[in-house]
Structure formats: structure tokens, C-alpha cells
N, C-alpha and C positions, 0 to 999 in steps of 0.2 A: 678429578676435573669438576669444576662448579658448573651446575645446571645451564644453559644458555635461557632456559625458561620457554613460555608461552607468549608469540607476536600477535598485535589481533591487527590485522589493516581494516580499516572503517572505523570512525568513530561516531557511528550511529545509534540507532537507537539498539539495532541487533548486534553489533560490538558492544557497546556499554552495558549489555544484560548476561554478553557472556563473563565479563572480564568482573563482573560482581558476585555469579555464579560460582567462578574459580574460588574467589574467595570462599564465599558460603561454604564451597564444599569442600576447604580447607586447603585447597594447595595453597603451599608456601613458598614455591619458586617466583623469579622473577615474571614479571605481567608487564608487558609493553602493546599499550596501546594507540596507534598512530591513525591521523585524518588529516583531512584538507580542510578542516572545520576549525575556528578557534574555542567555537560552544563546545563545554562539555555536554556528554551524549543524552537526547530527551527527542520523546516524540513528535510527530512532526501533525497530529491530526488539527492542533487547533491554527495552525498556519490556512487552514481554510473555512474556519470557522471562527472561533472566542477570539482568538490573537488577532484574525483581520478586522474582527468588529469593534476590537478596543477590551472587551471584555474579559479578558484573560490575559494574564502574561504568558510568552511561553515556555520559562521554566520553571511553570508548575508542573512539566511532565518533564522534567529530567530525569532521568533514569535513578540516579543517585547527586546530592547536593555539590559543586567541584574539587571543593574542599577533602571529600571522600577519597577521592583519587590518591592524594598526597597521603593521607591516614591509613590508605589501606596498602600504602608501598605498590599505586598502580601506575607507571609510569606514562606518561602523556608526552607524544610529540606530534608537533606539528608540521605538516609537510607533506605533499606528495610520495608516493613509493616510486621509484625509476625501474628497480628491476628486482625478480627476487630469485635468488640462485640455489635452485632446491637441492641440488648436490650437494652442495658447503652448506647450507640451511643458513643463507645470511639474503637478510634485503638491503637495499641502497636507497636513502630516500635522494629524491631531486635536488643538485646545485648541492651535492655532500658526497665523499668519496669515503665516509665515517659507514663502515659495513654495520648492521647490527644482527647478531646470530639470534637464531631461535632452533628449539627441538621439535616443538610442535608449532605448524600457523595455522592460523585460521582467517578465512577472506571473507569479509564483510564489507564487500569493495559498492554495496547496493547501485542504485540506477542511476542517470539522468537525464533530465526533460529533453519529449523527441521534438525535432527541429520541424516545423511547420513546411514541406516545400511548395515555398508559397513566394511569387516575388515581392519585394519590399519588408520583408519576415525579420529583418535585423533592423528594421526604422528606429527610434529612440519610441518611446509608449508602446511596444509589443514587449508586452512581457511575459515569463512563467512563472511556475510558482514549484518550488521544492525547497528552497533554504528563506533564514529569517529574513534577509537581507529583501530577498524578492519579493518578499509578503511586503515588509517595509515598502516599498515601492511602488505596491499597489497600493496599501493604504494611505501613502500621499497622494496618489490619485485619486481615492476613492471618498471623494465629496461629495454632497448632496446637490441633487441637480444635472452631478456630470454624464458623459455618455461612455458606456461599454459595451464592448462586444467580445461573450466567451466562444473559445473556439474548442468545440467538442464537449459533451455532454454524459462523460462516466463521472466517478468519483467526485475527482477533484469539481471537473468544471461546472458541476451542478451543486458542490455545497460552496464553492465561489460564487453564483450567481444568484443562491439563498443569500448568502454572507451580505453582498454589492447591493441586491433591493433590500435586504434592512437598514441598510444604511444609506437608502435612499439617492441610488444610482440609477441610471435609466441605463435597462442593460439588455441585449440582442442574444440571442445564442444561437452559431449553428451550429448543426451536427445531422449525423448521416443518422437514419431508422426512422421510426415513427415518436420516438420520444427521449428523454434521459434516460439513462440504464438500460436501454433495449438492448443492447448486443449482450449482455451479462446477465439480464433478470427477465428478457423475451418482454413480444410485442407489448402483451397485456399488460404489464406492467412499466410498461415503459408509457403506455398512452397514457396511465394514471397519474406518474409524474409530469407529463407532459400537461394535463388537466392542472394539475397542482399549482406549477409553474406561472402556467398562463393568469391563473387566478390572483396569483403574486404580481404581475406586472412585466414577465418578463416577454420576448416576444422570440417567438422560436422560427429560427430557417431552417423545415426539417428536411430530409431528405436532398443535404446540399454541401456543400464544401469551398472553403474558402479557396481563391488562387489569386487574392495578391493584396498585401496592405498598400495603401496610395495617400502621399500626403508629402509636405513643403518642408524640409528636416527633422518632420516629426507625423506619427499615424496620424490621417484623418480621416480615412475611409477604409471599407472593409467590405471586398469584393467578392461573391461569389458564384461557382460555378451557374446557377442559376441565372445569372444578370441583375443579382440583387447590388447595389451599392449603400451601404451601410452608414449613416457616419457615424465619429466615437472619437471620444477625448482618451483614450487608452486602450487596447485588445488585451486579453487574456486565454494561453495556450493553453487546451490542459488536454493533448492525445498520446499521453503515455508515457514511460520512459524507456530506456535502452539499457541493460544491465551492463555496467561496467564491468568486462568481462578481457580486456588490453592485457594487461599485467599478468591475467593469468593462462592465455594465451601463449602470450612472449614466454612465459616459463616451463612452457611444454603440461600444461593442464588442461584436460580435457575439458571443450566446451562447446556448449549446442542451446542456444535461448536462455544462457545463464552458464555457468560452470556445473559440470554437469557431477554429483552427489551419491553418494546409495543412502538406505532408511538411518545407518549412522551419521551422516552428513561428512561423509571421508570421501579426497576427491580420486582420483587414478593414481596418484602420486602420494608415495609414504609420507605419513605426519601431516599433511598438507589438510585441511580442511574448510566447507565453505558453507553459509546461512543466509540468510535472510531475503531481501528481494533478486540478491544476485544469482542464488542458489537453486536449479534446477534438479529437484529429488524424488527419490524413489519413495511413493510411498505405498504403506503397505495395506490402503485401500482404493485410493483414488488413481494409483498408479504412478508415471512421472509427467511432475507440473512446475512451475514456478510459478511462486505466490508473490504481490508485492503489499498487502496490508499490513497496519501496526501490528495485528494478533501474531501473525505468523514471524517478524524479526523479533518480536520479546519472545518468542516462547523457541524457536531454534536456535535461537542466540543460544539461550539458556542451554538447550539441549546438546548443541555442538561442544558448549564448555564441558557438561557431563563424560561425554562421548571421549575427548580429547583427555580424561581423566581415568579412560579404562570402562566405561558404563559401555555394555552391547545392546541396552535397550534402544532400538527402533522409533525415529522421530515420527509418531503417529497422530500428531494434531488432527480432531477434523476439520478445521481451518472453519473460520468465522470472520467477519466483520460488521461494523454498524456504520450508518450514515446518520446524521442532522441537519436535515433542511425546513427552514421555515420551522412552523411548531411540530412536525411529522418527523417521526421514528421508525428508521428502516434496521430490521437485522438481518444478518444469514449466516450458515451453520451448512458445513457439503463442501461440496465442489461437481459444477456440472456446467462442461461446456456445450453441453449439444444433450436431450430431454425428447423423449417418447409423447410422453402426455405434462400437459398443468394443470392441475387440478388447485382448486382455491376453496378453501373453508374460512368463510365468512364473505364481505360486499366491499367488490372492487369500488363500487358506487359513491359508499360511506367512505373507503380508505382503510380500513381495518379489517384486515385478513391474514391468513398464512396461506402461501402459495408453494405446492411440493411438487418440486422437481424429478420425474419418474424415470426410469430405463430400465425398460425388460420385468415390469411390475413392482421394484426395488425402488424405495427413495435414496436417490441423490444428494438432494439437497433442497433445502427447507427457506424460506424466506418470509418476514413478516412486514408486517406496515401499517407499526399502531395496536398493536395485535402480537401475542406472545412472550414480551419484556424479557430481558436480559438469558441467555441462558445460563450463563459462568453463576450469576446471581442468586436464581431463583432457580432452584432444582424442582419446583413443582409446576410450574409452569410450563404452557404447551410447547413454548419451544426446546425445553429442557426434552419436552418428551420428543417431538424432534428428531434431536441431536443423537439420540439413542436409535432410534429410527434408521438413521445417516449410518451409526457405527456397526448395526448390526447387518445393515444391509437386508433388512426383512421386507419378504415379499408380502405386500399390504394393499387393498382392494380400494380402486378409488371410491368408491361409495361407504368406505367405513373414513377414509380421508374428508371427506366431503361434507359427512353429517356430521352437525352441529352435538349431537346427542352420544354422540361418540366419544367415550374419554381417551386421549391419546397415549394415554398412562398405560391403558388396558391393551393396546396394539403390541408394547414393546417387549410381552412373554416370548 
């Protein structure tokens, strides 16, 4: 009997990395890769930064050129999944009764943007931002002069409100905490981007929350809990997303804040497997998490293809991401949702520091700002020493954290 092959559902950035993977590492079975997307698969970082400012196209981060797809005998369909019958090991996509079998799946089904409940939240000019199209949207809106207001202040909605004032947007932002990034990177750093910001032009409602867009067939006001009323030629959503986790539900797979994984990324159900933002996994330091940054879909991606090819090594990333706002460089290296102590080596003041996330004397996790450069890049550098730090899980004295005189190098015996 001929192989049925490897299905990957998602054709993101974390499908696209696995189903290149397969390749590299030589399987030669069939590869079907299916999405709701027409783009072949590419990351989605510059949709809030290069690609909204004009600067970028955004597939300079495709994953692989489209044309690859067809060369490498990887098959691409376009379509929703309706249901997928892990008994028979066949899916159904949408408005098609054409089964398509697989031996092994893999769900790369990732997230999408949470709905604001907010009334007025579907007006025409309340937008999100996750695919090109909606970037597109904003940046017909986003002329010089005009008025925005982003709503929520992690990730996304604070390198959009970087993005909107270089391009010469008057632009509002609420959000709950004392600044951007507070619920993720704590107070202190949250006031510092909140400083940055302001300094930029942007005008922050903190500690407040929208409840209701108001305006004549289209946004013109932006109300919130406060009694603040806002006005704005366009809104921008950016509180999160919701793993699309439907499908794999309906198919009797276990799921709890994503589909839920062990350290091979294998779900409760034979041959079945799941990555990237959807993917809620065991990991073999940080425990179980679901991640949603670029790092973590190209490098599980990758990992799941491994895995699904026989590999029992354990997806042990220690998860990192970077930001770019304005001319200021954020990185981090860890994972830590809740921290003992912060300690900071170098001047929140100046902007350039590394701030270590502590529990039980043990670093967590590591954050810079302007201060430590690339870790993947530069292995001599202090966040490199870091990341080492994070993996070993070594018990380390805030005051050898602290001082300047301290090499970080000499910590990680």
C-alpha cells in the first residue's frame, strides 16, 4: 500500500518550517500542506513594523520562495479543514466531500485576534492586525495627520503605535498597567516604555479600558472606562489572540489554552501532532506553556517535523523574542510569568540595561533594552551569557547580577 504521507493543517510560518524540515531531513513521502491563506508561508513580524511603514515587503520573510513548494513535491491547498477523522486518518476540507488521508498530522492550526467586547467593536475603521490584508488596511489609513487610537499595549500594539508615529499618525493608546509591556516584562519596565512612548508623541490612557467605539457608519470616537472620549479616524485592536483549537476539539484531541502536547510535541491521540502558537507543551524547564512569538513557530515547526520522523529528542527551546520600537531594541531569553526579585544591570534612566528575572534565587529569564545584542548572533555577548544562565537554571547572587564588574561569562561555571 503507498504511504498516505505527512498533512500539516496551517500554513504559517510554523507549517511552512516544518514541511521544509521534512524535506531537509529527507523524507520522501507525500507532504500536504493546507491553510486559509493564499500567501505561501512567511513570517508575520514585519506586518507591525517594515511592511506597515512601507519599508519592507513582506515576503522577504517567507519561509521558502512559492515556487519551492512545487520543486520540492510539496503540495499546497487552499481551504479551510471541516473535520478530521483520526480513526480513518483522513481530513475533509470545507464545501469538499474529496477525503484526504494522512499517517501522520501535524496542527499548526495558530491563533486569532481576540474580539474587543466592546459595543460598536465591528464599526467599519476598528481594525486588527494578523494577516497582510489587515496590515493593508491600516496602512490606507495610516496617513499623515490622521488620528488613532491602539487598543492594548503588549507586542503587537506597541510596535503598531511605534510604526503609526513614524509615519506621522496622531495616535492614543489605552491599556491597563502602568505602561506597554507591563503585564510581561513588570512595572519597571513597563514605565520605561511608557517614558519612551510619550517622548514619541503618543498619548497613553493607562490604567483604563475601552467600552465602546461610537461614530455615524463608521469609528469616530473611542470611549473609555474612565470617561475618557477619544476621537480617531481608525482604532487598532491588538489584546491577544485565541488559539484555534475547533477542529481539534471536534476530533476528540485533547485541549486546555491551546492543544495540549508533551516535550515531543505528540498530542493524546496516535500520529496526531501540534506546534507553534496553538500548541500548549510540556517543557522540560519551564514546564507547560504556550508560546505565541516568531521564535518559537520556526523552531517547533522544525522540531515537530523531526519528531514526526522518529527523533525522541525533547522540544527544549528556551524561548526568546525581540521587539522594535522607534530606534530602541528590546530582547528576551526565559520565560517567567510571575518573578521573586528584578534586578537590573545597567540605567533604566539612560534605557540600556539587562533586567533578570529571579525565582527562588534561579534566573528565569533575562531581558535587555539596548544593552546585550542578539543572543542566537553573538555568543559572547551578555545576553548570550544569559541564556546560559536561563538553561542551567543556576542559583546566582543578585549583587554578582547587578555589578557592572562582573563578567556574566564567569557566572555560568
Amino acid at each position: 500500500m503507498t504511504s498516505a504521507g505527512i498533512v500539516i493543517i496551517g500554513s504559517g510560518m510554523c507549517g511552512g518550517n516544518a514541511a521544509v524540515t521534512l524535506r531537509e531531513e529527507g523524507y520522501r513521502g507525500r507532504v500536504v500542506l493546507v491553510g486559509d491563506e493564499a500567501a505561501a508561508p512567511f513570517g508575520r513580524p514585519p506586518l507591525s513594523k517594515t511592511y506597515l511603514r512601507g519599508e519592507e515587503d513582506w515576503t522577504a520573510w517567507s519561509v521558502k520562495p512559492p515556487d519551492w513548494y512545487e520543486q520540492s513535491n510539496v503540495e499546497r491547498l487552499h481551504g479551510r479543514v471541516e473535520s478530521i477523522d483520526v480513526q480513518a486518518r483522513e481530513i475533509v476540507l470545507e464545501g469538499s466531500h474529496k477525503r484526504t488521508a494522512f499517517d501522520r498530522l501535524l496542527l499548526t492550526t495558530g491563533g486569532r485576534n481576540r474580539r474587543l467586547p466592546a459595543d460598536g467593536s465591528t464599526l467599519p475603521g476598528v481594525l486588527g492586525l494578523r494577516t497582510v490584508d489587515e496590515c493593508d488596511a491600516i496602512k490606507e489609513r495610516a496617513l499623515p495627520g490622521s488620528r488613532a487610537v491602539v487598543v492594548g499595549m503588549g507586542f503587537i500594539g506597541s510596535e503598531v503605535a511605534a510604526s503609526l508615529r513614524t509615519l506621522g499618525v496622531s495616535v492614543s493608546a489605552v491599556l491597563s498597567g502602568v505602561g506597554p509591556l507591563a503585564g510581561v516584562l513588570g512595572d519597571q519596565v513597563g514605565s520605561v516604555m511608557a517614558a519612551i512612548h510619550r517622548e514619541k508623541g503618543v498619548e497613553l490612557l493607562l490604567d483604563d479600558r475601552v467600552v465602546a467605539f461610537t461614530g455615524d457608519g463608521h469609528v469616530e470616537n473611542v470611549v473609555t472606562s474612565r470617561g475618557s472620549t477619544v476621537p480617531c479616524d481608525f482604532a487598532v485592536t491588538g489584546i491577544g489572540i485565541e488559539p484555534n483549537v475547533e477542529l481539534a476539539r471536534r476530533s476528540g484531541i485533547a485541549v486546555d489554552n491551546g492543544i495540549i502536547v508533551d516535550e515531543q510535541c505528540r498530542t493524546n491521540v496516535a500520529n496526531v501532532y501540534a506546534a507553534g502558537d496553538v500548541a500548549n507543551h510540556l517543557h522540560p524547564i519551564f514546564g507547560r506553556l504556550r508560546v505565541e512569538h516568531f521564535n518559537n513557530a520556526e523552531r517547533q515547526g522544525r522540531a515537530a517535523a523531526r519528531s514526526m520522523l522518529g527523533s525522541t529528542e525533547p522540544y527544549s527551546d528556551l524561548h526568546s523574542f525581540w521587539s522594535d520600537q522607534y530606534e530602541h531594541a528590546l530582547e528576551y531569553v526565559g520565560h517567567a510569568r510571575s518573578w521573586d526579585q528584578f534586578v537590573v544591570r545597567g540605567s533604566l534612566e539612560q534605557r540600556q540595561f539587562l533586567g533578570f528575572y529571579l525565582g527562588d534565587g534561579r534566573v528565569l529569564a533575562v531581558m535587555g533594552l539596548n544593552r546585550g545584542g542578539d543572543p542566537e548572533l553573538d555568543e559572547s555577548g551578555e545576553l548570550a551569557a544569559a541564556k546560559v544562565l536561563v538553561g542551567k537554571r543556576l542559583g546566582v547572587s543578585p549583587a554578582s547580577l547587578e555589578d557592572e564588574r562582573t563578567d556574566l561569562h564567569s557566572l555560568c561555571a
